[in-house]
PyMOL Python script that loads the backbone (N, CA, C, O; Angstrom):
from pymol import cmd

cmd.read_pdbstr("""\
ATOM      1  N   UNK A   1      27.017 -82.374 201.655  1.00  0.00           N
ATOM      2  CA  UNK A   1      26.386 -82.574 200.376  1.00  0.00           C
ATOM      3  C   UNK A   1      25.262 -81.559 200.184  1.00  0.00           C
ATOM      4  O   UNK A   1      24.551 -81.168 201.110  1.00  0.00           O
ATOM      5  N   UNK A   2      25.177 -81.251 199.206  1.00  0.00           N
ATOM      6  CA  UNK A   2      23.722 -80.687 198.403  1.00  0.00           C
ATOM      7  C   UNK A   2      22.718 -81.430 198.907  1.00  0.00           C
ATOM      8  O   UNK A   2      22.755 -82.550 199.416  1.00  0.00           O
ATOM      9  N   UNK A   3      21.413 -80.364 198.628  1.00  0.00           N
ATOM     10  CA  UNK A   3      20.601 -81.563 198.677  1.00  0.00           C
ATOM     11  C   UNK A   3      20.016 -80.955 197.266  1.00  0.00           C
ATOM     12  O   UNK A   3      18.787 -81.025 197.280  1.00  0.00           O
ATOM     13  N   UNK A   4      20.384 -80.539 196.389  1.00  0.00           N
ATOM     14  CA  UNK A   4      20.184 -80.624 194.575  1.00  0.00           C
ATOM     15  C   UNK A   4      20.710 -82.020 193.998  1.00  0.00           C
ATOM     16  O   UNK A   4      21.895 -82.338 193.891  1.00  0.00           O
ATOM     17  N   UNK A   5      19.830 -82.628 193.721  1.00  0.00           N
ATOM     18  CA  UNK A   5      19.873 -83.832 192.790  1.00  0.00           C
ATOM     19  C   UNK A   5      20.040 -83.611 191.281  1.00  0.00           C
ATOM     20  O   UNK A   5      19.264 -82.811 190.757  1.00  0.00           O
ATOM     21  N   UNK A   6      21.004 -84.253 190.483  1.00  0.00           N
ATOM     22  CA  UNK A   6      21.007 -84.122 189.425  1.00  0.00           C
ATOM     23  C   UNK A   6      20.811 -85.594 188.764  1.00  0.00           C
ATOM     24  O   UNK A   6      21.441 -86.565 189.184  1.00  0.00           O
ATOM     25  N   UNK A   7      19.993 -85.664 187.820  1.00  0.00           N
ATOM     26  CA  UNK A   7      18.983 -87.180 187.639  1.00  0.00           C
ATOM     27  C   UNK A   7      20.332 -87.576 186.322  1.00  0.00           C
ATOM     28  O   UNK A   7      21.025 -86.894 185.568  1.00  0.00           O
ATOM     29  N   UNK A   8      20.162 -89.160 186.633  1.00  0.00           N
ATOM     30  CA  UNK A   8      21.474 -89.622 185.086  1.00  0.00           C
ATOM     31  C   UNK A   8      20.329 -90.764 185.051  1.00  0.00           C
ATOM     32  O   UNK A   8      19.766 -91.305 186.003  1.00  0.00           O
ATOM     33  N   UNK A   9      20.175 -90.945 183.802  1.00  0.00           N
ATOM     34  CA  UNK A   9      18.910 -91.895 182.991  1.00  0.00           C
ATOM     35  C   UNK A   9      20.155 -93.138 182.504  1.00  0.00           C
ATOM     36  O   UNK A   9      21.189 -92.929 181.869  1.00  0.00           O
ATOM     37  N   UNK A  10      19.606 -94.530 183.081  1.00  0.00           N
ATOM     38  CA  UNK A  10      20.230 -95.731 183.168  1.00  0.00           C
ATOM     39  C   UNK A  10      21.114 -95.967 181.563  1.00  0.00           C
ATOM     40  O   UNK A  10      20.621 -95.535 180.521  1.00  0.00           O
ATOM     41  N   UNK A  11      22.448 -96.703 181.591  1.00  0.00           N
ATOM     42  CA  UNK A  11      22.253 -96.545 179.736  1.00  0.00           C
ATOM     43  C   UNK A  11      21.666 -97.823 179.624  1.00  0.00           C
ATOM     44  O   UNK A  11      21.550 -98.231 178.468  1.00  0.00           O
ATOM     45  N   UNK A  12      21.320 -98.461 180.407  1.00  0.00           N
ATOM     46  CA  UNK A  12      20.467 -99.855 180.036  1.00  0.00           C
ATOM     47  C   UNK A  12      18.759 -99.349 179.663  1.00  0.00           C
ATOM     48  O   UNK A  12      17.919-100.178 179.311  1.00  0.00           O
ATOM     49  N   UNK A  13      18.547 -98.335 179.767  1.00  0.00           N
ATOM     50  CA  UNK A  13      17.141 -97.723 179.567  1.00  0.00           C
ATOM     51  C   UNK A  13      16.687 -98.306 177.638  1.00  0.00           C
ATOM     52  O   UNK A  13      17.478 -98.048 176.731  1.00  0.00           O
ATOM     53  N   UNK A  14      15.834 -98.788 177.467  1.00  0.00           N
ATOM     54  CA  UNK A  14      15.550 -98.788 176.222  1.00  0.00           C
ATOM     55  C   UNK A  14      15.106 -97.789 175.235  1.00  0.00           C
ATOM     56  O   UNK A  14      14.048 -97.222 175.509  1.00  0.00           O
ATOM     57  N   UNK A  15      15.770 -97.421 174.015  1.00  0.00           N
ATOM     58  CA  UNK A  15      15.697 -96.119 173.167  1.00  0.00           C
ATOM     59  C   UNK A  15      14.245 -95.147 173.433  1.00  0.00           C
ATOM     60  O   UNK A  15      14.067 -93.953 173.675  1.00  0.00           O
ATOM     61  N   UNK A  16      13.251 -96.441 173.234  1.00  0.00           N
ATOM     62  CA  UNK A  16      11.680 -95.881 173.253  1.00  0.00           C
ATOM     63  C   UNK A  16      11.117 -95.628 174.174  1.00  0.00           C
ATOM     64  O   UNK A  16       9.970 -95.183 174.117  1.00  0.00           O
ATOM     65  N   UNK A  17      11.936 -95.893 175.614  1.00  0.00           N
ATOM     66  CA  UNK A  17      11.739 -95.417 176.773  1.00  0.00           C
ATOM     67  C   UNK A  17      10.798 -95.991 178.029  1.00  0.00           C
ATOM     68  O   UNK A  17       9.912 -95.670 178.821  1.00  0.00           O
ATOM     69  N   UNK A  18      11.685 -97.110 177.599  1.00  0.00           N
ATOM     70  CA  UNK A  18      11.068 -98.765 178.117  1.00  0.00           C
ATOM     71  C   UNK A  18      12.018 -98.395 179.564  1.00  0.00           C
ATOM     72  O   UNK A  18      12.840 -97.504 179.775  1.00  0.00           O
ATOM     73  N   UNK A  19      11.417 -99.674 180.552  1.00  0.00           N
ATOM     74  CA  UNK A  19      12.005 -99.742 181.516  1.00  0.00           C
ATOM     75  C   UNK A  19      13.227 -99.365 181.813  1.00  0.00           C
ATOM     76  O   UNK A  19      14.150 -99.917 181.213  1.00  0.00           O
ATOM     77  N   UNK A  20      13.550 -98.221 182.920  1.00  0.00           N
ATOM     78  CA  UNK A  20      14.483 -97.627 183.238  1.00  0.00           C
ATOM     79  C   UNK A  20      14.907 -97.387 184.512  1.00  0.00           C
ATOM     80  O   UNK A  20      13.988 -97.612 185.300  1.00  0.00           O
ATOM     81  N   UNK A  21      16.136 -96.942 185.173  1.00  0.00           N
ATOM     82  CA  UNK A  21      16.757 -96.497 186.226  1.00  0.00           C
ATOM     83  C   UNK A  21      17.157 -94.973 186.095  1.00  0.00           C
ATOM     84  O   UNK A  21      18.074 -94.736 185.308  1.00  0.00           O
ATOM     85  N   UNK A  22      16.552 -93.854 186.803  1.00  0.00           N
ATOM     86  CA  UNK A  22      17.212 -92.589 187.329  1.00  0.00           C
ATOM     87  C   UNK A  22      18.115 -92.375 188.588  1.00  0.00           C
ATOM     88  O   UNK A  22      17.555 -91.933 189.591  1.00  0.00           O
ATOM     89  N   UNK A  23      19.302 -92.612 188.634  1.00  0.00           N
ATOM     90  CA  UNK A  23      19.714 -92.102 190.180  1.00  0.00           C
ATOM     91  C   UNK A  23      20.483 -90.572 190.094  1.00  0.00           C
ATOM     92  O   UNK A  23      21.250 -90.004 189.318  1.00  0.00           O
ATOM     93  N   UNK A  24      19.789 -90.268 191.386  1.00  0.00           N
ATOM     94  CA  UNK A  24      19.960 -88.686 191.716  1.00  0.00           C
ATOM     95  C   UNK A  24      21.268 -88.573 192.172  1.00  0.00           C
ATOM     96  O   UNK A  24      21.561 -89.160 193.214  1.00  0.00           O
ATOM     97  N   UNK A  25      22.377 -87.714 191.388  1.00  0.00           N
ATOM     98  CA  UNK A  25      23.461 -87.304 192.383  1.00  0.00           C
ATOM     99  C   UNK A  25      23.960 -86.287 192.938  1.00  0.00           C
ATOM    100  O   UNK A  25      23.994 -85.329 192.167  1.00  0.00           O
ATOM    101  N   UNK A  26      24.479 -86.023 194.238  1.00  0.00           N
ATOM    102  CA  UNK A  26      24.633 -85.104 194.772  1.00  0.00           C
ATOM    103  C   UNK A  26      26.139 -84.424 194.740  1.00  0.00           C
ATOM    104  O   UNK A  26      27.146 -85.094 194.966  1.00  0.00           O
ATOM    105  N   UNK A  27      26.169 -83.155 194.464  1.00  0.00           N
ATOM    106  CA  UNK A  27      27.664 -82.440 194.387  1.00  0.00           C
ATOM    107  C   UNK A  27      28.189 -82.450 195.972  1.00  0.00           C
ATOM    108  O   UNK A  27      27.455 -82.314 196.950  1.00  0.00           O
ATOM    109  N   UNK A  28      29.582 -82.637 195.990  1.00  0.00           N
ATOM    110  CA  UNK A  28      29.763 -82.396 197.442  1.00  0.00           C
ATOM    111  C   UNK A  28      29.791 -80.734 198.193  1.00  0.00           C
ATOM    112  O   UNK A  28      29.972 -79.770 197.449  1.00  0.00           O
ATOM    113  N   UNK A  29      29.685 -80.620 199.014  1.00  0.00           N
ATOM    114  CA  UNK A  29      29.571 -78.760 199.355  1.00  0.00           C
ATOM    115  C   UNK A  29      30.730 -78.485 199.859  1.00  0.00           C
ATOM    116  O   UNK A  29      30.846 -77.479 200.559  1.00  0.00           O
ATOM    117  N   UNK A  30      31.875 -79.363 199.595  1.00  0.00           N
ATOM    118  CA  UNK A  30      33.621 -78.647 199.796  1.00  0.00           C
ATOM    119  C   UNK A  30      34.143 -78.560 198.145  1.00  0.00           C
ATOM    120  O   UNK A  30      35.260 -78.534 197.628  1.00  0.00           O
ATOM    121  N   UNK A  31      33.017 -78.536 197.710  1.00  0.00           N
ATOM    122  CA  UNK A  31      33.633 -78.211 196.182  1.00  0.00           C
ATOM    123  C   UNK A  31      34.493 -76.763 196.395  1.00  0.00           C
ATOM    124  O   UNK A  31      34.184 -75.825 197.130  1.00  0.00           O
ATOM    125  N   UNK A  32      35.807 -76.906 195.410  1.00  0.00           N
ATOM    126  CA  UNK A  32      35.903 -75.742 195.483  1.00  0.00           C
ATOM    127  C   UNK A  32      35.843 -74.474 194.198  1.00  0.00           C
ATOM    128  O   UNK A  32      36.553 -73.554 193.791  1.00  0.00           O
ATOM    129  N   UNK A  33      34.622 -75.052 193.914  1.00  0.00           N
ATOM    130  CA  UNK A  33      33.842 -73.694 192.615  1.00  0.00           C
ATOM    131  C   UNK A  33      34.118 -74.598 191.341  1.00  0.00           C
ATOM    132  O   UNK A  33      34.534 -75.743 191.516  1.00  0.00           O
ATOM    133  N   UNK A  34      33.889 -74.094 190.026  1.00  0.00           N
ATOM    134  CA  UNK A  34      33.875 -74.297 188.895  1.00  0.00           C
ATOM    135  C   UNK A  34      35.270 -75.111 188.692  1.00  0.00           C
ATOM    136  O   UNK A  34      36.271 -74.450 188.968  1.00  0.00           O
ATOM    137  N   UNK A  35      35.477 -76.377 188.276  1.00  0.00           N
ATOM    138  CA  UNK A  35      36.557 -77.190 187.756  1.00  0.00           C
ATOM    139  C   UNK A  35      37.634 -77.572 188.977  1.00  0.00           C
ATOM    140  O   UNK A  35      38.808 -77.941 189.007  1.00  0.00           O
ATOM    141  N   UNK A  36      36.297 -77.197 190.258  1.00  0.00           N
ATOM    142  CA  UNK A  36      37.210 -77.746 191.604  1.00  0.00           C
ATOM    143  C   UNK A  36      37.813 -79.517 191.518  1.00  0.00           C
ATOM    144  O   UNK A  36      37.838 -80.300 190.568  1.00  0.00           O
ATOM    145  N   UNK A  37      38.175 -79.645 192.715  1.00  0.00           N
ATOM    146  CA  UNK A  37      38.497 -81.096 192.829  1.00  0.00           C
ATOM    147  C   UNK A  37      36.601 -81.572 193.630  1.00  0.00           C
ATOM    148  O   UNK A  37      35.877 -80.707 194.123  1.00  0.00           O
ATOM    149  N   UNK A  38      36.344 -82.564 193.573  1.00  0.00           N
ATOM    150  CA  UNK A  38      34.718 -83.200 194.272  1.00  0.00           C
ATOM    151  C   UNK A  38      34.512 -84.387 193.604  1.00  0.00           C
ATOM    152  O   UNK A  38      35.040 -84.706 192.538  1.00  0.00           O
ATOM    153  N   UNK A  39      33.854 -84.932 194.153  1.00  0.00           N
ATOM    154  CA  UNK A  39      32.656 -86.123 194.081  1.00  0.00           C
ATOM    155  C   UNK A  39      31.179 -85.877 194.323  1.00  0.00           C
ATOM    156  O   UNK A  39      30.695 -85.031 195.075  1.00  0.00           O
ATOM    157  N   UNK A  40      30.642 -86.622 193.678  1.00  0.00           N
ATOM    158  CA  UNK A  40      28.677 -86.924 193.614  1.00  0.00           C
ATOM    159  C   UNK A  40      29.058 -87.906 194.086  1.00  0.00           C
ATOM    160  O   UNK A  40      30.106 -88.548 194.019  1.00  0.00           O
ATOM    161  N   UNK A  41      27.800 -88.043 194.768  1.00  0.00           N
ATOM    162  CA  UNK A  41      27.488 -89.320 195.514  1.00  0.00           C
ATOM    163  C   UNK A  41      25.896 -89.043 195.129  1.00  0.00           C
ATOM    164  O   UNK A  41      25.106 -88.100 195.183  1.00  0.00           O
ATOM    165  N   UNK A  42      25.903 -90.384 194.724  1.00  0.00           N
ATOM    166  CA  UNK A  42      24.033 -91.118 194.872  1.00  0.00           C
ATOM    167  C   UNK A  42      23.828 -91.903 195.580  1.00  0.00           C
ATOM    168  O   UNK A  42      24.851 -92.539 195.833  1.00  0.00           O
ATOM    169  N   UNK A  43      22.621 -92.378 196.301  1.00  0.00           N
ATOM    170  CA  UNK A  43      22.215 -93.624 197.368  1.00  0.00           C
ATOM    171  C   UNK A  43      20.859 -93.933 196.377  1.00  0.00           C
ATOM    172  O   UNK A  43      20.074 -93.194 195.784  1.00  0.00           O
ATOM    173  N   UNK A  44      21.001 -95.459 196.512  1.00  0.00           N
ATOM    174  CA  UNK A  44      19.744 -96.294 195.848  1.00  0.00           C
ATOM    175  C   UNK A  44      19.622 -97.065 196.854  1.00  0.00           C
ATOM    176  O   UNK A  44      20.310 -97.080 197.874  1.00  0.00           O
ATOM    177  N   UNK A  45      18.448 -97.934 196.480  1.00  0.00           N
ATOM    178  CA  UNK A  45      17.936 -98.900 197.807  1.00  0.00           C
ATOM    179  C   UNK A  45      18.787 -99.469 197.935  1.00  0.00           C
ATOM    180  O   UNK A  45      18.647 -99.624 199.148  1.00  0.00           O
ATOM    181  N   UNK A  46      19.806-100.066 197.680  1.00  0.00           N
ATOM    182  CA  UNK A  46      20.829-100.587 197.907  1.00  0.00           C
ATOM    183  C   UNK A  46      22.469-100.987 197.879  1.00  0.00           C
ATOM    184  O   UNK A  46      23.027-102.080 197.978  1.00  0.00           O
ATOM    185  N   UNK A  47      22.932 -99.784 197.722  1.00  0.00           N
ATOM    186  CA  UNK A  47      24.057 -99.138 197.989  1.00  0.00           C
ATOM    187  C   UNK A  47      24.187 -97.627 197.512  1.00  0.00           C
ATOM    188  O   UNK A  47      23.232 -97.149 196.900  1.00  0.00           O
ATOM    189  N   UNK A  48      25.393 -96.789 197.774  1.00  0.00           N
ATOM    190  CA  UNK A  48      25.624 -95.544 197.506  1.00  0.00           C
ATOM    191  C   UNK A  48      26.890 -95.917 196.906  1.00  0.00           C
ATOM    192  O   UNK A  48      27.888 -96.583 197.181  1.00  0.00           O
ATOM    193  N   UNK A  49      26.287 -94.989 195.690  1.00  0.00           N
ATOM    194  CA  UNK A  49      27.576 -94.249 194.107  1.00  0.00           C
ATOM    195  C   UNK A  49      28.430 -93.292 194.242  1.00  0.00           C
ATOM    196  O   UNK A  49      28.120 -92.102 194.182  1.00  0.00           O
ATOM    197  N   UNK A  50      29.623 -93.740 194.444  1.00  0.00           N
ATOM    198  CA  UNK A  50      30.377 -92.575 194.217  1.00  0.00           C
ATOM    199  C   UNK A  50      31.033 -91.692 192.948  1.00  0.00           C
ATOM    200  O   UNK A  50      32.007 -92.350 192.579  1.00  0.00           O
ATOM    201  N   UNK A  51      30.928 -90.581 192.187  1.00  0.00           N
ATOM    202  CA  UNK A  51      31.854 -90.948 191.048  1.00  0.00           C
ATOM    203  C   UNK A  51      32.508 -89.109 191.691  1.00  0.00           C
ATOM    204  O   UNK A  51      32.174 -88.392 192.634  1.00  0.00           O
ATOM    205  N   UNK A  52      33.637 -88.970 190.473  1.00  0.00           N
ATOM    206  CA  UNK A  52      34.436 -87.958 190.260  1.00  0.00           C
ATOM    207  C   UNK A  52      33.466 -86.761 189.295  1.00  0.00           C
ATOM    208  O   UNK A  52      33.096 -87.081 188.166  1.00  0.00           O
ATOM    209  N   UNK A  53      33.182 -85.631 189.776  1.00  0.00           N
ATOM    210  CA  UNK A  53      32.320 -84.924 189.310  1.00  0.00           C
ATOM    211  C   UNK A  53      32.603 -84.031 187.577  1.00  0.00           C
ATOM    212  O   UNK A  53      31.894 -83.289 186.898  1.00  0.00           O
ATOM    213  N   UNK A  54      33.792 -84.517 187.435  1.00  0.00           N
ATOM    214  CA  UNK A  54      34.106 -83.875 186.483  1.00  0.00           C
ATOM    215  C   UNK A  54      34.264 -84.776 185.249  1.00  0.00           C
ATOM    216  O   UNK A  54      34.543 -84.349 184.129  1.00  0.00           O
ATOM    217  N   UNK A  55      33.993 -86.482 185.669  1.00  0.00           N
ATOM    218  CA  UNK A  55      34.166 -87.582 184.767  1.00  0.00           C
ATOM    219  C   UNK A  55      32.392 -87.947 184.547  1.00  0.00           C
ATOM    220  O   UNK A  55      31.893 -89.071 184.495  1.00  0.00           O
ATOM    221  N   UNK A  56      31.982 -87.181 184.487  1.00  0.00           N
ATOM    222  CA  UNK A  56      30.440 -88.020 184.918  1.00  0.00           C
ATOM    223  C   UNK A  56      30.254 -89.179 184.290  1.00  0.00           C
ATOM    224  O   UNK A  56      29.620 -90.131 184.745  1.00  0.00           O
ATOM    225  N   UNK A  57      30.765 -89.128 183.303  1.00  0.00           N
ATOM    226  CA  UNK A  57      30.109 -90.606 182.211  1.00  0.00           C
ATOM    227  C   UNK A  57      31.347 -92.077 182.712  1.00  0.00           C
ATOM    228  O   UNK A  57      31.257 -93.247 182.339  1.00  0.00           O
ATOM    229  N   UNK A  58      32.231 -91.574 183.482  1.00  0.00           N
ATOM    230  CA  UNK A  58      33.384 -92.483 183.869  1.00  0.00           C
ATOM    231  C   UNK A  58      33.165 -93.342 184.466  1.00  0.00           C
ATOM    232  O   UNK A  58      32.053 -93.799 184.204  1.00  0.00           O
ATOM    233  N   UNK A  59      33.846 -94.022 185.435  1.00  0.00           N
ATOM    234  CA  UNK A  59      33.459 -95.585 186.199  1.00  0.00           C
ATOM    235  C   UNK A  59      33.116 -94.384 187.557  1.00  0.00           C
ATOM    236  O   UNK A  59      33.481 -93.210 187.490  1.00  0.00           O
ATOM    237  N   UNK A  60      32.327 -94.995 188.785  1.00  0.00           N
ATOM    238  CA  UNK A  60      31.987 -94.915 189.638  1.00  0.00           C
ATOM    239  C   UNK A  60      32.328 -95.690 190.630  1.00  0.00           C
ATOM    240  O   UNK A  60      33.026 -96.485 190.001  1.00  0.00           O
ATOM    241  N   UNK A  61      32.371 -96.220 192.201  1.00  0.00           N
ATOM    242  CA  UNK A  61      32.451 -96.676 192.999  1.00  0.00           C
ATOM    243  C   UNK A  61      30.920 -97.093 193.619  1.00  0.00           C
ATOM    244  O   UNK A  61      29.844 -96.494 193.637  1.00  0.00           O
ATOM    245  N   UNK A  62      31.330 -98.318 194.077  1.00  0.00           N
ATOM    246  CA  UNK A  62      29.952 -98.591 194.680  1.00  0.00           C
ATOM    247  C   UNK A  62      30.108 -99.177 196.216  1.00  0.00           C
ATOM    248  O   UNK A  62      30.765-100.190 196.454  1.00  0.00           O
ATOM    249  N   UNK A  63      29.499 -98.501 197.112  1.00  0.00           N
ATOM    250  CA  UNK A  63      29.724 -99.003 198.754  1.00  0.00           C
ATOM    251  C   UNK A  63      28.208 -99.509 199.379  1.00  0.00           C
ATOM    252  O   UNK A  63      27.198 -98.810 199.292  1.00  0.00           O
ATOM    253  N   UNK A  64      28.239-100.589 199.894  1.00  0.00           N
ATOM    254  CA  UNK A  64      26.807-100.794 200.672  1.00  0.00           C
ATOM    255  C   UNK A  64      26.521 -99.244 201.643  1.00  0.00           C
ATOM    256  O   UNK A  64      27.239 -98.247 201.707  1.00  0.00           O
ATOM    257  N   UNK A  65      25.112 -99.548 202.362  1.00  0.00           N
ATOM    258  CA  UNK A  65      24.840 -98.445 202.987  1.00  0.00           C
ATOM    259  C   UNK A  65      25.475 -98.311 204.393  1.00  0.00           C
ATOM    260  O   UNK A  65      25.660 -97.335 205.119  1.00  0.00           O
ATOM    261  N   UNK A  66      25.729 -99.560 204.517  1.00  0.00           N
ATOM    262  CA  UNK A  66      26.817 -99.587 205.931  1.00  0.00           C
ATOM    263  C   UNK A  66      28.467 -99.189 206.093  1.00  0.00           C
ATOM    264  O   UNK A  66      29.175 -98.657 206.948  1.00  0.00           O
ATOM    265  N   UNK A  67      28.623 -99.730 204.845  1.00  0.00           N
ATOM    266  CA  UNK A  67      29.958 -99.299 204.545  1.00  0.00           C
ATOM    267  C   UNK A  67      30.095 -97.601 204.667  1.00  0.00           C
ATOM    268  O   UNK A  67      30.794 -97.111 205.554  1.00  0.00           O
ATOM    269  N   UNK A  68      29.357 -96.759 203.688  1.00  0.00           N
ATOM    270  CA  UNK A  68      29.511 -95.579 203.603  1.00  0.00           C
ATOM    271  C   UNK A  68      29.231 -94.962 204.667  1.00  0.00           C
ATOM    272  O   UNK A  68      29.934 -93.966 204.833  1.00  0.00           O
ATOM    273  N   UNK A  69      28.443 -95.167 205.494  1.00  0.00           N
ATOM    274  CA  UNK A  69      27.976 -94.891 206.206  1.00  0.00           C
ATOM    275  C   UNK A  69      28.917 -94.624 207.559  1.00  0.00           C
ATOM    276  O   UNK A  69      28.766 -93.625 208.262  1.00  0.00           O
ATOM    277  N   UNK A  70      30.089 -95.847 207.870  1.00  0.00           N
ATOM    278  CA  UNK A  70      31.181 -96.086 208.744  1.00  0.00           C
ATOM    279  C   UNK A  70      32.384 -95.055 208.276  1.00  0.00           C
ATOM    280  O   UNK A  70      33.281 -94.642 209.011  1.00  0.00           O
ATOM    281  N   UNK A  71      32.192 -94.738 206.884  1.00  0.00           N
ATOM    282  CA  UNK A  71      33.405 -94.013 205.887  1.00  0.00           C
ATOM    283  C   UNK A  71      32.976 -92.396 206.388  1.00  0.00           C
ATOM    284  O   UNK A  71      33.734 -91.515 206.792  1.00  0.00           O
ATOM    285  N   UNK A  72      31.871 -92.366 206.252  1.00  0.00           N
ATOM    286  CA  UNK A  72      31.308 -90.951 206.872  1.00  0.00           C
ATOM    287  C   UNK A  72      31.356 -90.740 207.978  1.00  0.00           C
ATOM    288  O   UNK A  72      31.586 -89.561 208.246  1.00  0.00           O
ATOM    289  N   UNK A  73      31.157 -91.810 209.308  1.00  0.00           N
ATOM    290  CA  UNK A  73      31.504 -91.443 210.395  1.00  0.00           C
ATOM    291  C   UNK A  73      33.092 -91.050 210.969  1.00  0.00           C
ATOM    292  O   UNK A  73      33.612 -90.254 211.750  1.00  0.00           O
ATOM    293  N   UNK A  74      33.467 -92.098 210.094  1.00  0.00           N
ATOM    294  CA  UNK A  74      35.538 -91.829 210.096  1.00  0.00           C
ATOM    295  C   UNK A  74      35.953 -90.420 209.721  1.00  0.00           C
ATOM    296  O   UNK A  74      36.745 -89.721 210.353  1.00  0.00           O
ATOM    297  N   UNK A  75      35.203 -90.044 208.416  1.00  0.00           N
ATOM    298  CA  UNK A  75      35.892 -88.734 207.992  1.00  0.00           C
ATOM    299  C   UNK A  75      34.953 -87.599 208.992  1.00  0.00           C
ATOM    300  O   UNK A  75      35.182 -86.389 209.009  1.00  0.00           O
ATOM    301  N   UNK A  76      34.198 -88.076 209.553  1.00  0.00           N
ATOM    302  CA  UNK A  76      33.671 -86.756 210.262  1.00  0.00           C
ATOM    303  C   UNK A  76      34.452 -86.766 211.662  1.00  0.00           C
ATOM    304  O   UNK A  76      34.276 -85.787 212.386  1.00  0.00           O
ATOM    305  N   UNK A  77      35.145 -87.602 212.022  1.00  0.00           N
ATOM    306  CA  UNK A  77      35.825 -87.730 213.225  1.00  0.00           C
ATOM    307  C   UNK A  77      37.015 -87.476 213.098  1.00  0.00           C
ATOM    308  O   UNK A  77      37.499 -87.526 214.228  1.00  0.00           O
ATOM    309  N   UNK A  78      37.857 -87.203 212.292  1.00  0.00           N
ATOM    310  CA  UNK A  78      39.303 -87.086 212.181  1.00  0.00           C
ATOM    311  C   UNK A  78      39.788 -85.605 211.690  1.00  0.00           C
ATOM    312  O   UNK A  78      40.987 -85.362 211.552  1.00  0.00           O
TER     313      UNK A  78
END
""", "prot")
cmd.dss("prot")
cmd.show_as("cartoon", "prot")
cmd.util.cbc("prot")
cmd.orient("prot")
């Protein structure tokens, strides 16, 4: 992963800029260039976001920090 964060402002945020959520996401670094195949991933206090980098506004995945965490050790081992 990057460590460039790119900030997405909650859509539950209120117009006038009332209470809100920013989570930072990260491009993966096996991208392969402009309109590659990848995923962002974000981590919040309590789980990590996955989405498809080219859908940004699309559905996302959501894994606790343990989970991803076991998913990362798997793919770094195989």
């Amino acid at each position: 992963m990057s460590s460039e964060l790119v900030w997405f402002k909650s859509s539950h945020s209120g117009a006038e800029g009332g209470e809100c959520v920013e989570v930072g996401w990260r491009k993966s670094t096996h991208s392969s260039g402009e309109g590659g195949e990848c995923v962002e991933v974000a981590e919040t206090t309590s789980a990590v976001l996955v989405r498809d980098s080219k859908d940004k506004s699309g559905p996302h995945l959501t894994f606790s920090s343990a989970a991803w965490a076991a998913f990362v050790a798997y793919a770094q081992a195989v």
